[in-house]
N, C-alpha and C positions, 0 to 999 in steps of 0.2 A: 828494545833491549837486545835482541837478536842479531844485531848490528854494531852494537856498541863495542863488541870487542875488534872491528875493523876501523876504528877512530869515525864513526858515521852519527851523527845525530840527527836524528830526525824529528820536525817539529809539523805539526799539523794546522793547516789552515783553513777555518771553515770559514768558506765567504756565503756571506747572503743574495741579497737579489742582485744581479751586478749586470748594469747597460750597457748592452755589446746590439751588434746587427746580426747575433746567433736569431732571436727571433722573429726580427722582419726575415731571413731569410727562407728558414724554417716552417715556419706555420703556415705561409701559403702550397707548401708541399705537401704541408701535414692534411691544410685542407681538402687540397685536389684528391690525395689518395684514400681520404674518407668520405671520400662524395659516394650517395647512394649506398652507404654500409650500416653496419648497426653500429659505428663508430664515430658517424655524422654528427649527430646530435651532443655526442660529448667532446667531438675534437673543436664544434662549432661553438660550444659552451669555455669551452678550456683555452681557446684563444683570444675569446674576449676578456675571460679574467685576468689570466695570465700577462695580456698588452697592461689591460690597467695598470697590475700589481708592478707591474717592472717601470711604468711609464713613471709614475709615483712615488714607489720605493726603492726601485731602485737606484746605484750609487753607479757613479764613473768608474772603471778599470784599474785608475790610478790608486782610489783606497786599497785594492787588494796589493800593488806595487808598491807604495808606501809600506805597507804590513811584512811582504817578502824585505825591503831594504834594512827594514829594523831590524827582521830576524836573522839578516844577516850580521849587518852589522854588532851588532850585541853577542857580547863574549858568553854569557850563561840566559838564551832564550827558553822562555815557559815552553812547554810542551804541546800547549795547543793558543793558537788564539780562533777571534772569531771578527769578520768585521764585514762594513757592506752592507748595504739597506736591509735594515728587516732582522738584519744577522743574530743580533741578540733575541729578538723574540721569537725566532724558529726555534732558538736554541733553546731557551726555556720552557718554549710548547714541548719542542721535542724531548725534553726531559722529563715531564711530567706525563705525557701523552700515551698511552700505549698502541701498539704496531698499528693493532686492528683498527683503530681509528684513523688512522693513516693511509691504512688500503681502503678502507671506506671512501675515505674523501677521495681519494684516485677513484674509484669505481664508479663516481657519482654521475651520473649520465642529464642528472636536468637542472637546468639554470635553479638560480636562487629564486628566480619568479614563480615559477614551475612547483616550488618546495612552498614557499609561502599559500600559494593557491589549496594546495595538498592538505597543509597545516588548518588553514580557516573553512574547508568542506566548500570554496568556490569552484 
């Protein structure tokens, strides 16, 4: 709204999981620089998930450029969309979800094997 009086619309894009080589290039950095730290074990947890998650779910570059062309194209675009692997159910997590359960899962330092072992007294 803060814009609209300089003829500016702005529309928002929330893309989901989207396959790019941001993370093959990434996470071997991320790994090297948490060798021997107390961030070893989560950054070594968080890139195996993380590969799956994208390898899986996520979508090619073109769904979010598809998404940019409409919104350009079209004379009266929604305000927000959402698109890209996953996209819709982040967004529904995340709307029902509250913060702290979000900083949690970032915080979480041990695989799921790790939690289940924890869970059953193995």
């Amino acid at each position: 709204l803060e814009v609209q009086g300089f003829g500016i619309q702005v529309v928002v894009i929330r893309p989901g999981l989207i396959s790019t080589q941001f993370m093959d290039l990434a996470l071997p950095a991320m790994l090297e620089n948490a060798r021997e730290t107390q961030y070893e074990t989560f950054v070594k947890n968080y890139a195996r998930n993380i590969g799956l998650m994208f390898r899986f779910l996520g979508s090619q570059p073109k769904v979010i450029a598809d998404v940019i062309c409409d919104v350009c194209s079209t004379e009266c675009p929604k305000q927000m969309y959402t698109a890209g692997g996953f996209g819709h159910v982040l967004e529904f997590v995340g709307s029902w979800m509250p913060d702290w359960v979000n900083d949690m899962a970032l915080l979480l330092t041990k695989s799921w094997e790790d939690l289940e072992c924890a869970r059953s007294g193995v």
